[in-house]
Z-matrix of the N, CA and C atoms (Angstrom, degrees):
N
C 1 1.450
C 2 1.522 1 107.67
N 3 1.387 2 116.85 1 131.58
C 4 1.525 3 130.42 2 -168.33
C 5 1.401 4 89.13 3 -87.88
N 6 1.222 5 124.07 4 153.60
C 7 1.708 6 149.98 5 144.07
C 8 1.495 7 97.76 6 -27.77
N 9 1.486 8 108.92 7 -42.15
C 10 2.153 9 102.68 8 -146.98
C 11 1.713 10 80.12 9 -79.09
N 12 1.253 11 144.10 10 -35.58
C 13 1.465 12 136.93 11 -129.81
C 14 1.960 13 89.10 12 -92.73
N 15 1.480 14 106.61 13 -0.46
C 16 1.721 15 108.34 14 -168.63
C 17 1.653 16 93.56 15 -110.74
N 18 1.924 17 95.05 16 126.98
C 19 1.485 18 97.37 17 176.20
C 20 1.122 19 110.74 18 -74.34
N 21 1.590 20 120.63 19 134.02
C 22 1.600 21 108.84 20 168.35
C 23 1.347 22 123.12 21 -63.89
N 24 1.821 23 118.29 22 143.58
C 25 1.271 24 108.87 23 -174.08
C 26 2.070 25 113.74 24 -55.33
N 27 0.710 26 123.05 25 -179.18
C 28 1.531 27 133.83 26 161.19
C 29 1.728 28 108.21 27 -95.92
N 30 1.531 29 100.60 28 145.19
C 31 1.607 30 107.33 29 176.44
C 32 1.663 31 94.20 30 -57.08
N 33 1.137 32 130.85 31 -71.48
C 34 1.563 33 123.36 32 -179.61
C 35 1.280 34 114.44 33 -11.44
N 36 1.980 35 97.55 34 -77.10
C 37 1.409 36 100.95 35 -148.62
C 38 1.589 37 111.12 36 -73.64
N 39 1.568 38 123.10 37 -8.59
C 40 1.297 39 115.31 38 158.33
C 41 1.814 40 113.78 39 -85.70
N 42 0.703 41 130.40 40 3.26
C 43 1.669 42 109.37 41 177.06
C 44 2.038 43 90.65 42 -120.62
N 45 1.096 44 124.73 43 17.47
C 46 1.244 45 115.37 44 -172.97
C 47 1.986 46 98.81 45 -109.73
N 48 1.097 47 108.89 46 -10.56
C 49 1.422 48 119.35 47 156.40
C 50 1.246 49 153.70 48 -56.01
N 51 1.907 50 88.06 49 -45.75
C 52 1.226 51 102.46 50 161.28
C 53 1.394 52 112.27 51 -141.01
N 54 1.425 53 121.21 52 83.99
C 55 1.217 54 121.80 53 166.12
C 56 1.363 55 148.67 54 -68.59
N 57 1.376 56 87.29 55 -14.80
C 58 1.892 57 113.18 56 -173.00
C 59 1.487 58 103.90 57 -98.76
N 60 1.677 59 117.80 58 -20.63
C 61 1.685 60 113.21 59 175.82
C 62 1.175 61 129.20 60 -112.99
N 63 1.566 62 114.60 61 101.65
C 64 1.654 63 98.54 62 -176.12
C 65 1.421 64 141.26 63 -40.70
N 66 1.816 65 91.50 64 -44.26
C 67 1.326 66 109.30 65 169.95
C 68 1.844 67 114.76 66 -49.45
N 69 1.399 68 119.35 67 -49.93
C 70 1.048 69 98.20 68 171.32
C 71 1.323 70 139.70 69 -81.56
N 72 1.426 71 115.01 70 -7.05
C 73 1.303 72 111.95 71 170.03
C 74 1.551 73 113.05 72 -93.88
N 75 1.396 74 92.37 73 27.05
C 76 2.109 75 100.20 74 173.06
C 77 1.356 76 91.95 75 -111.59
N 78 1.287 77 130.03 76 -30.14
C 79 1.433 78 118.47 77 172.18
C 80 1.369 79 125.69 78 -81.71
N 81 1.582 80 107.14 79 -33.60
C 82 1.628 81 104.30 80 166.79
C 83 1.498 82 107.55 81 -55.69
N 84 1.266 83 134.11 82 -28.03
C 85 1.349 84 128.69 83 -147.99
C 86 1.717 85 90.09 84 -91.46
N 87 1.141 86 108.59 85 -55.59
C 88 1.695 87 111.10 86 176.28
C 89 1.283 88 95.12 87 -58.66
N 90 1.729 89 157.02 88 -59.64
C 91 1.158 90 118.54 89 -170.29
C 92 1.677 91 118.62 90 -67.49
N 93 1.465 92 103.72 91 -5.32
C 94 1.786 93 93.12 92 179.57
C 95 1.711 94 105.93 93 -65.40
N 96 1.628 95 90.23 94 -51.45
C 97 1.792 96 95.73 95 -177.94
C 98 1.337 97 123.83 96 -50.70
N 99 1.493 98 116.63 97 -31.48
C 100 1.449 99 130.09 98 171.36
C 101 1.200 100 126.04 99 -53.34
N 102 1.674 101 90.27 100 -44.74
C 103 1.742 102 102.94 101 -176.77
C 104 1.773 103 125.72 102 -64.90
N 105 1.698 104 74.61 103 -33.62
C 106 1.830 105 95.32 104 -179.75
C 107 1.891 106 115.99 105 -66.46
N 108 1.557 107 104.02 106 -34.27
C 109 1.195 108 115.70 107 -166.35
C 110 1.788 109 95.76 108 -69.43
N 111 1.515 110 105.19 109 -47.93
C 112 1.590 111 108.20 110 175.41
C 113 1.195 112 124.86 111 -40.07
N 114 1.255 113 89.62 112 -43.28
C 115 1.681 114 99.26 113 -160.76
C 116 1.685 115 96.63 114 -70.97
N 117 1.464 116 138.49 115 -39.87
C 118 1.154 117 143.46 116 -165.09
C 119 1.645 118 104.24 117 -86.90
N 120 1.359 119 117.20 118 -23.28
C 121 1.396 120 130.09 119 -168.08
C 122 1.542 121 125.81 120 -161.05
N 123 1.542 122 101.81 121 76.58
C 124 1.577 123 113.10 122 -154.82
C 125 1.659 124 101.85 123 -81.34
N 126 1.634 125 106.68 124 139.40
C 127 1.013 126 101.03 125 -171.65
C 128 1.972 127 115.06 126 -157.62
N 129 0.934 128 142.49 127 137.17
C 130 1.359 129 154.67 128 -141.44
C 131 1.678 130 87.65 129 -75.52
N 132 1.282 131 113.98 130 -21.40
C 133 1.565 132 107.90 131 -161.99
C 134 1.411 133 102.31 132 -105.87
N 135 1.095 134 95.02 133 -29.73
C 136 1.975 135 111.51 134 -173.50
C 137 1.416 136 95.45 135 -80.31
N 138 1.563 137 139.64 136 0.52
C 139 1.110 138 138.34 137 178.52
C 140 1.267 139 110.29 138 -104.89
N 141 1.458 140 114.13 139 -38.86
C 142 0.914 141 118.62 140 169.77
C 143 1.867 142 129.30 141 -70.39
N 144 1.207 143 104.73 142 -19.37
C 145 1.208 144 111.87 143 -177.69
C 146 1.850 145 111.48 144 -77.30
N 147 1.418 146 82.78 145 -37.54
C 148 1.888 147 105.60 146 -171.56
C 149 1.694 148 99.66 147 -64.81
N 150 1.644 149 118.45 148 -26.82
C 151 1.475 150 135.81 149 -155.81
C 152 1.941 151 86.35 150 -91.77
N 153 1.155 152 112.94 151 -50.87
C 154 1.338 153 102.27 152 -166.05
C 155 1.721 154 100.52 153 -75.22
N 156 1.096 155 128.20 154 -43.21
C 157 1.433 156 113.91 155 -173.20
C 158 1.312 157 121.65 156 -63.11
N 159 2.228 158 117.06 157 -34.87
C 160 1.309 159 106.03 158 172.86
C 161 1.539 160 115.58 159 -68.53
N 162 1.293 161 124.71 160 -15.30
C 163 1.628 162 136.48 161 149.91
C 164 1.309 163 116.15 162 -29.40
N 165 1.305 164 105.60 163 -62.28
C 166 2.093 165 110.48 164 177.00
C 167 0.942 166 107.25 165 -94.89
N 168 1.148 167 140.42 166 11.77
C 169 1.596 168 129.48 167 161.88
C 170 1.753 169 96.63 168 -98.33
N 171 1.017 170 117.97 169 -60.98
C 172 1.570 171 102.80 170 166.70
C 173 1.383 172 120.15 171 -36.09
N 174 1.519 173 128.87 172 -66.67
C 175 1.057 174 138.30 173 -170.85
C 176 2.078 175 112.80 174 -57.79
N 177 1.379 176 110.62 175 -21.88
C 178 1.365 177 115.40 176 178.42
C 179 1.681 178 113.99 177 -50.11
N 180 1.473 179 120.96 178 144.05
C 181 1.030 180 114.13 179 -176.13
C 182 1.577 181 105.87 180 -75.60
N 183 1.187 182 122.28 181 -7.93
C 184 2.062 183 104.34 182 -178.35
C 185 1.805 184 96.92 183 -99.64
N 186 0.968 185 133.86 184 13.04
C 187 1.855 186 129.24 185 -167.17
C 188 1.503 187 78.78 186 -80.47
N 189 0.886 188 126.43 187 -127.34
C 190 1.978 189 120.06 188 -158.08
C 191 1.298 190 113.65 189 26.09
N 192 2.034 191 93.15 190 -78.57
C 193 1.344 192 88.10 191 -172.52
C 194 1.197 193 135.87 192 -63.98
N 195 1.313 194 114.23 193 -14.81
C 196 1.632 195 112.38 194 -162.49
C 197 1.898 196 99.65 195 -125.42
N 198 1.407 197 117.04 196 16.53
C 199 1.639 198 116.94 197 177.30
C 200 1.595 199 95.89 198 -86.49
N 201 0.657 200 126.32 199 113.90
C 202 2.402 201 125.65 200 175.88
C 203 2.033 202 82.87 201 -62.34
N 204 1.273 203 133.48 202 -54.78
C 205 1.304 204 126.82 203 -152.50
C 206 1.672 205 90.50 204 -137.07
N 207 1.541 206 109.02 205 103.83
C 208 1.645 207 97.51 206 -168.30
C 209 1.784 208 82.29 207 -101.31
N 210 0.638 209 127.47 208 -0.32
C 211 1.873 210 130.54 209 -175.45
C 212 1.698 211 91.45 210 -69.08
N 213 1.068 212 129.70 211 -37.64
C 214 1.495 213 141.39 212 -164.08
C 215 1.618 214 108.68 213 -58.17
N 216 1.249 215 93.17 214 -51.03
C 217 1.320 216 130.96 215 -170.03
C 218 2.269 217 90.77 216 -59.37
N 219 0.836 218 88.73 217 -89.03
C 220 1.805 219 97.03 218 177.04
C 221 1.498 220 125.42 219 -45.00
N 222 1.219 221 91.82 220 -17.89
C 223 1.520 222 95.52 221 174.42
C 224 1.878 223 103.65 222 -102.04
N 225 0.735 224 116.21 223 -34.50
C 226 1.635 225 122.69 224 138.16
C 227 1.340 226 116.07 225 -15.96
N 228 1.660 227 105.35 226 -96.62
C 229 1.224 228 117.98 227 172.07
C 230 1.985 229 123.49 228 -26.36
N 231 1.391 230 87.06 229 -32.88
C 232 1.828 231 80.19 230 -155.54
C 233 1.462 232 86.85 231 -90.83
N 234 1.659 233 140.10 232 -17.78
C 235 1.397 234 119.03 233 162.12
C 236 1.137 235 137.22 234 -50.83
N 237 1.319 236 107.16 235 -49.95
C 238 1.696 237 133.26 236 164.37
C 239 1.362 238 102.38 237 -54.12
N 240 1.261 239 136.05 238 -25.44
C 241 1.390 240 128.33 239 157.04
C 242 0.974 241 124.57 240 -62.93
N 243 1.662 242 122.01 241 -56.96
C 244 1.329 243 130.62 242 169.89
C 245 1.634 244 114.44 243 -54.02
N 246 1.387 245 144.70 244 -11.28
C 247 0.931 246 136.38 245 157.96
C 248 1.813 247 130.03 246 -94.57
N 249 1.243 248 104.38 247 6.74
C 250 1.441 249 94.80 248 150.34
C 251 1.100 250 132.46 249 -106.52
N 252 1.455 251 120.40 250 138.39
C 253 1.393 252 111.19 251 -155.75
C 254 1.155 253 110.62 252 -67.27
């Protein structure tokens, strides 16, 4: 699976998730920037980095409550898996 075949999230629909946690909308924001850097400059490490943060943003104690579609999130995760070699 190519990068291009993944819709990018929307500024909305990522900060509309977590509105109540700064912390997490400091990590959505670093995985937006992450994602962007990939996409321009793909890289085994830049996957890995992008892999550990959707990791602690899942793992945070407010993601349940405040993900509208936390399934998004994991299916996420397991791309960024599939791209390190």
């Amino acid at each position: 699976m190519s990068l291009t075949e993944i819709t990018p999230p929307t500024s909305a629909s990522i900060h509309s998730a977590t509105t109540y946690s700064s912390e997490l909308s400091q990590i959505e924001d670093w995985l937006n920037v992450l994602a962007k850097t990939y996409a321009m400059h793909p890289s085994d490490g830049l996957a890995k980095v992008i892999t550990y943060y959707l990791s602690r943003l899942i793992k945070h104690d407010d993601f349940i409550a405040f993900a509208s579609q936390p399934c998004h999130y994991f299916t996420m995760l397991k791309f960024w898996r599939e791209q390190i070699s």
